[in-house]
KOLLUMDO-606618 format. One record per residue (C-alpha): x, y, z. Coordinates in nm, 2 decimals, decimal comma. Layout:
REM KOLLUMDO-606618
@u=X&v=Y&w=Z
...
END
This chain:
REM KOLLUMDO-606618
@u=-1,30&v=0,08&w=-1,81
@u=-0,96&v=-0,11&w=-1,81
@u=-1,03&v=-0,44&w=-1,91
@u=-0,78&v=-0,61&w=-1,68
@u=-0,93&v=-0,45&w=-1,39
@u=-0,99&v=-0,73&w=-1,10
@u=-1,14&v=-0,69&w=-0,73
@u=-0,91&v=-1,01&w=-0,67
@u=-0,59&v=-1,00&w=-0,87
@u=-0,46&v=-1,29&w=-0,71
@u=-0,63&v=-1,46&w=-0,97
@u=-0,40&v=-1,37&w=-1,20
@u=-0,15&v=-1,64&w=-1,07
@u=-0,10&v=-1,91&w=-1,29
@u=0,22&v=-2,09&w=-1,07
@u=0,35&v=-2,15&w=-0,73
@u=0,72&v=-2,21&w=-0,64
@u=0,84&v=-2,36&w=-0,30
@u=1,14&v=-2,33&w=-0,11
@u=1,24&v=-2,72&w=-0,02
@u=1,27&v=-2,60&w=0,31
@u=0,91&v=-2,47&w=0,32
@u=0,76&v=-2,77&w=0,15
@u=0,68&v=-2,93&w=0,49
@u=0,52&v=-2,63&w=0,69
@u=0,17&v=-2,66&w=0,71
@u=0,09&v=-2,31&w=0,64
@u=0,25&v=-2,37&w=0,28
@u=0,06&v=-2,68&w=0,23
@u=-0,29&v=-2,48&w=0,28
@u=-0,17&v=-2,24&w=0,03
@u=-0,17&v=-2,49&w=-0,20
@u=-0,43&v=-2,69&w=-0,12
@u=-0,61&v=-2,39&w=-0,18
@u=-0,48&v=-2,23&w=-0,49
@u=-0,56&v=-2,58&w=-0,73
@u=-0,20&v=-2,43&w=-0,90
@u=0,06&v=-2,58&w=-1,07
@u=0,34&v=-2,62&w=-0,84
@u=0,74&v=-2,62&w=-0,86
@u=0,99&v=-2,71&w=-0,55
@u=1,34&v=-2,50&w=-0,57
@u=1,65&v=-2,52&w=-0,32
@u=1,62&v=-2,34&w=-0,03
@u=1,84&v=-2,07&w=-0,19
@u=1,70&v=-2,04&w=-0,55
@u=1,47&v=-1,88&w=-0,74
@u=1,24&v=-1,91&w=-1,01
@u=1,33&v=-1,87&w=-1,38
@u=1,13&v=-1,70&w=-1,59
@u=1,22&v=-1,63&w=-1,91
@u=1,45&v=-1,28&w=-2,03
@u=1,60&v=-1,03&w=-1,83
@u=1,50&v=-0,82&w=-1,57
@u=1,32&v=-0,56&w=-1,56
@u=1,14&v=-0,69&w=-1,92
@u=1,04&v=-0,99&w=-1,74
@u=0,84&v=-0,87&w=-1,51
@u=0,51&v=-0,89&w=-1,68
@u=0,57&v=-1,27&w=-1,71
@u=0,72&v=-1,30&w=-1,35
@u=0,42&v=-1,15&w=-1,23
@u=0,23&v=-1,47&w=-1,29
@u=0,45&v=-1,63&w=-1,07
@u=0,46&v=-1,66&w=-0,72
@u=0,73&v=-1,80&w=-0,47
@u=0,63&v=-1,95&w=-0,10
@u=0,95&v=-1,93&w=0,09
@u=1,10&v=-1,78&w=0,42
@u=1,21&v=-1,42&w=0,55
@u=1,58&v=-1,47&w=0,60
@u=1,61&v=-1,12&w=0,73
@u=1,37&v=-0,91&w=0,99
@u=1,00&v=-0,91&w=0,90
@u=0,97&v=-0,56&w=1,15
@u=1,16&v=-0,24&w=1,08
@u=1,06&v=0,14&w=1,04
@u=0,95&v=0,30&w=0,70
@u=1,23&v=0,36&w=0,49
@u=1,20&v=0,75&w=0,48
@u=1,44&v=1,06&w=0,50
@u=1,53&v=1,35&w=0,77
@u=1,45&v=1,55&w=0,49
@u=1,09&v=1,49&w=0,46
@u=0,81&v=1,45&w=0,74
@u=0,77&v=1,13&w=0,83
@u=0,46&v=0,99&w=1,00
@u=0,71&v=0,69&w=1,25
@u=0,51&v=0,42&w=1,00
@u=0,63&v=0,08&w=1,10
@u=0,68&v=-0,18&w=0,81
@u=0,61&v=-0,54&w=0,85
@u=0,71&v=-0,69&w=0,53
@u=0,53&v=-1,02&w=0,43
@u=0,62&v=-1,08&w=0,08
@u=0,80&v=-0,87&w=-0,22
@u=0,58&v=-0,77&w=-0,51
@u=0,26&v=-0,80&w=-0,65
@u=0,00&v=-0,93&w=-0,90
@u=-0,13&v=-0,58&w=-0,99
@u=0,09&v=-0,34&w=-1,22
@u=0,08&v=0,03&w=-1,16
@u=0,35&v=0,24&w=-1,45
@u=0,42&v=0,43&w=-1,13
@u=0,55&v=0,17&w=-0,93
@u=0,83&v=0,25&w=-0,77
@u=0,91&v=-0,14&w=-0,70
@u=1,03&v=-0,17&w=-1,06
@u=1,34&v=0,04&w=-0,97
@u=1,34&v=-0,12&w=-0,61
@u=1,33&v=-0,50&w=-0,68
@u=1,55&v=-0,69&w=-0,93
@u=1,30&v=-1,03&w=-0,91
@u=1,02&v=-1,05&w=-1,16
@u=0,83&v=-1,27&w=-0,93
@u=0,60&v=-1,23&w=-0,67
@u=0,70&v=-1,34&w=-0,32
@u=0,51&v=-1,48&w=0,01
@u=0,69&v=-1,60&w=0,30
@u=0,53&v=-1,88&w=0,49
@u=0,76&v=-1,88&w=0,82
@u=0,48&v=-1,67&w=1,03
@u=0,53&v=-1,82&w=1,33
@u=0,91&v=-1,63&w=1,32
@u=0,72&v=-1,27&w=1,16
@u=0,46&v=-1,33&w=1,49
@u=0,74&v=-1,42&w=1,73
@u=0,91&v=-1,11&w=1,62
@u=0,61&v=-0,87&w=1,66
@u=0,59&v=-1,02&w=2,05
@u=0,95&v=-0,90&w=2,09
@u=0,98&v=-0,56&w=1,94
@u=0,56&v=-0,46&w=2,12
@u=0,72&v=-0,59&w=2,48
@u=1,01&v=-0,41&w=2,48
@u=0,85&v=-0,08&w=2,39
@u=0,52&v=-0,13&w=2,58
@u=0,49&v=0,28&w=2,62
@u=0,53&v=0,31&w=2,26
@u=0,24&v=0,32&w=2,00
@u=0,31&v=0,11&w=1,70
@u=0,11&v=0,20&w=1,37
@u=0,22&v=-0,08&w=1,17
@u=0,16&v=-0,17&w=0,77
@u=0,17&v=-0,42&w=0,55
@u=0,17&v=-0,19&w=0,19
@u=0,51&v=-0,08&w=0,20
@u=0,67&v=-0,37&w=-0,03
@u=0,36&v=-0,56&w=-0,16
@u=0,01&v=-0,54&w=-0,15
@u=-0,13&v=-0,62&w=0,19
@u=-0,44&v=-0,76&w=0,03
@u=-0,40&v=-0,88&w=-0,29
@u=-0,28&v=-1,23&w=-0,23
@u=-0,52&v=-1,28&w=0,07
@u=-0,76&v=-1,51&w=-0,13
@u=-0,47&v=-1,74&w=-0,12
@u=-0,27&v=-1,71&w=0,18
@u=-0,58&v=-1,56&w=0,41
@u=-0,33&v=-1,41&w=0,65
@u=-0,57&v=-1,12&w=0,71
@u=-0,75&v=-1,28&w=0,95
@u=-0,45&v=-1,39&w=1,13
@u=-0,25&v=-1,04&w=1,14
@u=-0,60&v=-0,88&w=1,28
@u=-0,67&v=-1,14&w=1,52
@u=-0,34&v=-1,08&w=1,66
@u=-0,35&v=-0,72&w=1,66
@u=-0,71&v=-0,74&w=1,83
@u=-0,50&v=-0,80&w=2,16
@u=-0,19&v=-0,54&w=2,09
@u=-0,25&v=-0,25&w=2,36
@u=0,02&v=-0,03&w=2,21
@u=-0,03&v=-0,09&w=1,82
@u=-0,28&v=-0,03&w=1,53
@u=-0,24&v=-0,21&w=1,20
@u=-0,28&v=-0,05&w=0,82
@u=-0,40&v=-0,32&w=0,59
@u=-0,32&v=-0,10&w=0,22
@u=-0,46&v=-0,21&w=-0,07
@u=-0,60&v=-0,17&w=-0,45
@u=-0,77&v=-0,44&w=-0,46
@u=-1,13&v=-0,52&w=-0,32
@u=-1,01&v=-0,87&w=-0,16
@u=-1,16&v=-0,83&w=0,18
@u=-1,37&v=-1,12&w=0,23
@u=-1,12&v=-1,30&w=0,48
@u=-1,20&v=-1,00&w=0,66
@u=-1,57&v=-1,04&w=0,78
@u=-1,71&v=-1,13&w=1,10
@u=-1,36&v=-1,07&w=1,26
@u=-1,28&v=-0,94&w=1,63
@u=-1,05&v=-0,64&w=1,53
@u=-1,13&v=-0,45&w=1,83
@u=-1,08&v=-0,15&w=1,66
@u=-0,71&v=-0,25&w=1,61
@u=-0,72&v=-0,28&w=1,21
@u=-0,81&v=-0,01&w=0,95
@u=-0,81&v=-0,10&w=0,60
@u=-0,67&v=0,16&w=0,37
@u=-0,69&v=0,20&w=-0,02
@u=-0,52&v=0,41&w=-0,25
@u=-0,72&v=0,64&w=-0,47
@u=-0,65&v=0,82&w=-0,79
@u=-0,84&v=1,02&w=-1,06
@u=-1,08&v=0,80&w=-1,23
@u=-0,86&v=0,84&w=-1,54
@u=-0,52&v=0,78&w=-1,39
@u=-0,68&v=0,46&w=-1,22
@u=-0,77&v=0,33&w=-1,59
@u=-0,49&v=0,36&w=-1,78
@u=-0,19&v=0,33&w=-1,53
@u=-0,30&v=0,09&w=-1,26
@u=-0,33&v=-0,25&w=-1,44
@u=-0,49&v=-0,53&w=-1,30
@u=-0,64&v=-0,33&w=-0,99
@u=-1,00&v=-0,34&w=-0,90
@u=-1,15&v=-0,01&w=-1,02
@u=-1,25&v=0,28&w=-0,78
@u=-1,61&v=0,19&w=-0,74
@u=-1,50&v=-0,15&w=-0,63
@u=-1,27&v=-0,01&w=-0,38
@u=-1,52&v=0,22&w=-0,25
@u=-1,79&v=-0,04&w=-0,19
@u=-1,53&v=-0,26&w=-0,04
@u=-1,44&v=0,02&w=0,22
@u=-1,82&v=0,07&w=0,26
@u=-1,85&v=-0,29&w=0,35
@u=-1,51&v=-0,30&w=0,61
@u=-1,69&v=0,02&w=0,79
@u=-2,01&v=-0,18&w=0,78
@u=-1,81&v=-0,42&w=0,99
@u=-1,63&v=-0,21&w=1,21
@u=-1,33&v=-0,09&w=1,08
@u=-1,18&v=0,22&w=1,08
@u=-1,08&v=0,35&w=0,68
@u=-0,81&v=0,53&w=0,54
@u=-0,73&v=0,62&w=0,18
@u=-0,46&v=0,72&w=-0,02
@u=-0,40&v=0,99&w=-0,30
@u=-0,09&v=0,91&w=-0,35
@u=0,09&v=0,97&w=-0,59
@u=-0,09&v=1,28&w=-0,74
@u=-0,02&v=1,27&w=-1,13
@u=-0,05&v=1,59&w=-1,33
@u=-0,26&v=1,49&w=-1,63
@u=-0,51&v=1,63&w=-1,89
@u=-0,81&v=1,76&w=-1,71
@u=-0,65&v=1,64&w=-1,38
@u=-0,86&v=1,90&w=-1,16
@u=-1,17&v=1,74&w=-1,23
@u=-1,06&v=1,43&w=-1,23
@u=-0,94&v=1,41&w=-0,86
@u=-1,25&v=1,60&w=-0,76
@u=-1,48&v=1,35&w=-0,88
@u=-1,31&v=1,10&w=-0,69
@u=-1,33&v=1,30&w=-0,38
@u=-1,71&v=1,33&w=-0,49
@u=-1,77&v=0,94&w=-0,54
@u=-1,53&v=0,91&w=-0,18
@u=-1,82&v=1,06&w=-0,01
@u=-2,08&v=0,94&w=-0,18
@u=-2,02&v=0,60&w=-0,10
@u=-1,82&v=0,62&w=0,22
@u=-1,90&v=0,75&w=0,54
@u=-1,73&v=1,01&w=0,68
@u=-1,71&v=0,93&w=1,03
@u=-1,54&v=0,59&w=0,97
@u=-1,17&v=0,80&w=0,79
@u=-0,92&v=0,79&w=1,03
@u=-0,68&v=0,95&w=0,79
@u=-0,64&v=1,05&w=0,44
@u=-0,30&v=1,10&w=0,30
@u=-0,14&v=1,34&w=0,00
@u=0,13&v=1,26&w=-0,19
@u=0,27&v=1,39&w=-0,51
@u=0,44&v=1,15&w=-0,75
@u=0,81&v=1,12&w=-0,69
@u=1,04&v=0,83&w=-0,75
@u=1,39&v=0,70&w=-0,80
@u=1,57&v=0,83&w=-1,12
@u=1,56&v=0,47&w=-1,29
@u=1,21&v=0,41&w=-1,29
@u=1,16&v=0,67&w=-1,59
@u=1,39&v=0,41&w=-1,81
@u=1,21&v=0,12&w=-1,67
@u=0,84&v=0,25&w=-1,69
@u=0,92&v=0,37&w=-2,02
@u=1,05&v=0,05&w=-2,16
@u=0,75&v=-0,12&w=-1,99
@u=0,48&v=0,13&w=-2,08
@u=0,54&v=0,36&w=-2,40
@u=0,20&v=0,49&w=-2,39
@u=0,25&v=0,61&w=-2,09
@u=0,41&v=1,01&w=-2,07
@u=0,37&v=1,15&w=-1,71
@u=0,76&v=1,09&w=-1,64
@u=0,83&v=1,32&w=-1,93
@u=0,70&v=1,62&w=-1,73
@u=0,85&v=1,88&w=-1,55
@u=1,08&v=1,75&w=-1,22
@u=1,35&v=1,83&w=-0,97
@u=1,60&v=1,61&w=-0,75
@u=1,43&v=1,61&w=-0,48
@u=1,63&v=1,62&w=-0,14
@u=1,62&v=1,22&w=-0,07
@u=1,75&v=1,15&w=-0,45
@u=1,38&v=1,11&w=-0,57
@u=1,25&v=1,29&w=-0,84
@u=0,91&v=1,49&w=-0,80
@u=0,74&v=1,84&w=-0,93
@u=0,84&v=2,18&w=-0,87
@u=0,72&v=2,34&w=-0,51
@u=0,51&v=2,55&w=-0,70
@u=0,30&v=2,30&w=-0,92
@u=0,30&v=2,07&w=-0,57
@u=0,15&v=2,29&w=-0,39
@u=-0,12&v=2,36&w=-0,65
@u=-0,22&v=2,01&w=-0,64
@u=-0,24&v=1,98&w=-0,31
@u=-0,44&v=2,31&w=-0,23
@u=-0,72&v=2,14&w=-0,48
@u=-0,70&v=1,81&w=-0,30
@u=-0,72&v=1,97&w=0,02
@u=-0,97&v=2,25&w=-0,04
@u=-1,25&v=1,94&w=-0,19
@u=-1,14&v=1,77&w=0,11
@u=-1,16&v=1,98&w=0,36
@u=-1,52&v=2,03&w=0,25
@u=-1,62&v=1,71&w=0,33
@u=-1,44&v=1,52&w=0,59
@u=-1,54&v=1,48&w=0,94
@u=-1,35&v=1,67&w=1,20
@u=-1,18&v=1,38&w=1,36
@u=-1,01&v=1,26&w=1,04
@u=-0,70&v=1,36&w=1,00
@u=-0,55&v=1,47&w=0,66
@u=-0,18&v=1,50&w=0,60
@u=0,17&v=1,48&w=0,38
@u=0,32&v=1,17&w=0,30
@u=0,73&v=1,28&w=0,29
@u=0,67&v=1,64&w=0,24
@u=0,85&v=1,94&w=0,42
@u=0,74&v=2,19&w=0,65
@u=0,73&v=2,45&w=0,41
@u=0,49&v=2,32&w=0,18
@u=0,27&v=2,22&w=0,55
@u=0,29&v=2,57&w=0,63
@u=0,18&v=2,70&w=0,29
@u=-0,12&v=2,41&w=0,24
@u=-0,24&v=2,34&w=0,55
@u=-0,15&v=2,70&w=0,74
@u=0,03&v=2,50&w=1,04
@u=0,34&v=2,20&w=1,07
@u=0,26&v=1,89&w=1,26
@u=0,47&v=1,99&w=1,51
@u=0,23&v=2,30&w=1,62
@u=-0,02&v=1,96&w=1,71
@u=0,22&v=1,76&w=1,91
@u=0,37&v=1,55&w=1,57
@u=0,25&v=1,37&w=1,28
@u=0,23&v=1,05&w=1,45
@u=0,02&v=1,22&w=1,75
@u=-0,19&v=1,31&w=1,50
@u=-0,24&v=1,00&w=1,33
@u=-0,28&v=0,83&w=1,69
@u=-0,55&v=1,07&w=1,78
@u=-0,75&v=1,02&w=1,45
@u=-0,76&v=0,60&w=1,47
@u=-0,90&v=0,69&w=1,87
@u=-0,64&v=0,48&w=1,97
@u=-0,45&v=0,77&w=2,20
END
């Protein structure tokens, strides 16, 4: 087992920063009322200095985290490509980085800040939401928190869980995807989610889970924390994303399927995703710098169509036919399994149809939360 595994990594922060202009909000103040932490005030406009350089900093700066404000939009549409599939996620960013440390990370090559951010100005992120749900009303939302941070990791501190699902609880034309790999989910009991929340993990093989996600809570954690959210009402989802060929890799990702069902029930998945490993051409220098053990980036890629890197059609499709054949054999009929940026070719040649033939990945996604 890896040793630095936590169900809570927030404990793993050792110091707070505040923006002087935050200082006085009294969402900050709980924070730190609550997190018994050493604590640092900044200008409005700077930043915490941890010692080194950037990106070798980041184990250090990962200690640290930074209450301040969004100066830009909290709401705005996943960042993927006309190339690729797309699901229409929506991404409501509430902080930058996180306490855990996966070598695949593809934040390494996306941030340039070794620290962990929060920002405290919710009233502007839940002013925001009203605005961009009432001008749509006849559009369905599925909204999540995972895209630039963890959506749970931190929540021991902040507890905005409970805040994001209450408001969501009275959203007629939205759904929100609380992401994690943690097993923080006690701010999430007793709860009126309405059906409105699912909480979502991302799962590995057991072996990949150990040796390249540092500082995550392990898989049996995760599992027993989903079991508990669908003991409360929530709808799951997981994650195998991203798929890393390794040594005895097969097995490995059918056991966790295996231990998936074993602990979870089926009926409670709204969706389970697949993705292989890609990422941005500078995270091999970075994750290599940071982690020399580590030797999946030296495998076999291509340039993928939106500048990532990823593995041949050929070897993708073998993984995801293995995924999807244990899969298949086990989920319930309403769950709905699918790509994460893949083309309609590979679709065609896993799954036998494209999105498209069922009215659209984010139809499809709708459908399987009941929510449409």
């Amino acid at each position: 087992m890896n040793l630095a595994s936590s169900p809570d990594p927030a404990r793993f922060v050792t110091r707070l920063y505040v923006a002087e202009d935050c200082v006085d909000l009294d969402y900050t103040r709980e924070i730190i009322d609550r997190a018994k932490l050493p604590v640092t005030k900044v200008g409005a406009r700077e930043t915490p200095v941890i010692d080194g350089y950037y990106p070798a900093n980041l184990t250090a700066g990962k200690r640290h985290l930074l209450l301040c404000r969004n100066r830009g939009i909290f709401f705005k549409p996943c960042p993927g490509t006309r190339e690729y599939r797309c699901c229409d996620y929506q991404v409501l960013n509430i902080g930058m980085n996180c306490p855990m440390d996966c070598v695949y990370c593809i934040l390494q090559a996306y941030l340039n800040n070794p620290w962990l951010s929060f920002f405290v100005n919710v009233e502007d992120l839940f002013a925001e939401l009203d605005r961009e749900l009432a001008a749509q009303p006849h559009r369905f939302f599925r909204i999540g928190t995972g895209e630039f941070t963890d959506s749970l990791a931190l929540d021991s501190l902040t507890r905005l869980s409970p805040r994001l699902v209450a408001y969501m609880a009275g959203q007629a034309n939205a759904v929100l995807e609380l992401k994690t790999k943690s097993a923080s989910i006690a701010h999430l009991e007793g709860l009126d989610h309405r059906g409105r929340t699912v909480v979502a993990w991302s799962l590995n093989s057991p072996s990949i889970m150990v040796r390249e996600e540092i500082r995550t809570a392990t898989l049996d954690e995760r599992l027993r924390a989903a079991a508990q959210c669908a003991d409360w009402g929530y709808s799951l989802a997981f994650h195998f994303d991203p798929i890393i060929l390794h040594p005895g890799w097969q097995d490995g990702y059918r056991a966790t399927i295996d231990r998936l069902f074993t602990m979870v029930p089926a009926e409670a998945i709204a969706w389970i995703s697949l993705g292989g490993l890609r990422y941005l051409p500078p995270l091999k220098r970075i994750a290599a710098a940071r982690f020399p053990a580590s030797r999946f980036f030296y495998q076999e890629f291509i340039d993928g169509l939106d500048g990532k890197r990823r593995y041949v059609r050929p070897r993708r499709v073998e993984m995801y036919r293995l995924l999807a054949d244990a899969l298949n054999q086990k989920i319930h009929s309403r769950t709905c399994l699918y790509f994460c940026m893949e083309n309609d070719t590979i679709w065609r040649e896993v799954f036998g149809f494209v999105p498209d033939d069922h009215g659209g990945l984010p139809a499809m996604l709708d459908r399987a939360a009941g929510l449409r």
